[in-house]
GULODREN-256855 format. One record per residue (C-alpha): residue in three letters; x, y, z. Coordinates in steps of 0.1 Angstrom, whole numbers, padded with zeros to 4 digits, always signed. Example, Ala and Ser with C-alpha at 12.3 -4.5 7.8 and 13.67 -1.06 7.14 Angstrom:
Ala+0123-0045+0078/Ser+0137-0011+0071/
//
This chain:
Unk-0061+0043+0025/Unk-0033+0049-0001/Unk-0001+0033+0016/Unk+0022+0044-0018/Unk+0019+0075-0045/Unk+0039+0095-0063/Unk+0018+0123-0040/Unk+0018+0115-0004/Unk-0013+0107+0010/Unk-0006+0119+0043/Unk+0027+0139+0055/Unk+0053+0117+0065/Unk+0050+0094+0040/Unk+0075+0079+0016/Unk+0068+0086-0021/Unk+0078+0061-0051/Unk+0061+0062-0089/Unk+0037+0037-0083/Unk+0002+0030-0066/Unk-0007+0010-0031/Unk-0041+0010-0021/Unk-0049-0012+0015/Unk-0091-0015+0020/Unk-0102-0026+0048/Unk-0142-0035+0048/Unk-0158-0060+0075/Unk-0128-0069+0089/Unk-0120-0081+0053/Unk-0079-0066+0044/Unk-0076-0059+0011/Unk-0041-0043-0008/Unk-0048-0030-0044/Unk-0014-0033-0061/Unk+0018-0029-0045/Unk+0041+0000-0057/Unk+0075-0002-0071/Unk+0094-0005-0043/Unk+0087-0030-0010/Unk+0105-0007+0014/Unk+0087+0022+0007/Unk+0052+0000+0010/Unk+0063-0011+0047/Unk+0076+0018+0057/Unk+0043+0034+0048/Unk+0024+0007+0061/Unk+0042+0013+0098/Unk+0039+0049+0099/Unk+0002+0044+0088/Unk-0001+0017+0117/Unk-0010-0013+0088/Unk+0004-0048+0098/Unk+0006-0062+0058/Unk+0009-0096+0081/Unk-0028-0095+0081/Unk-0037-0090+0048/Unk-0063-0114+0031/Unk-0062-0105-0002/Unk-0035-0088-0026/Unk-0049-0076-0061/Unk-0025-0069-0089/Unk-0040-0046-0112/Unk-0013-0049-0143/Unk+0022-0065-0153/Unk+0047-0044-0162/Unk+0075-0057-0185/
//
């Protein structure tokens, strides 16, 4: 589920320049990336009903100097 795009995912969301991706397979949390901007991520995250408390594992995909 996309939790942060420049495009909303869903209406309702929060928009910043930037990707969030949260997977969820076999009970297994995973977040690709985490956008510019950590409000916008757990704002997202709430309205999407995603406790980032209980992810397992956090992927960064790049740095950005």
């Amino acid at each position: 589920m996309v939790l942060m795009d420049n495009n909303p995912y869903k209406q309702g969301l929060k928009t910043a320049w930037g990707l969030s991706v949260h997977v969820e397979i076999n009970e297994t949390r995973l977040l690709f990336d985490t956008g510019p901007d950590p409000a916008v991520l757990k704002a997202n995250a709430e309205e999407l009903g995603i406790d980032l408390t209980k992810i397992d594992f956090v992927v960064i995909s790049h740095a950005h100097g």
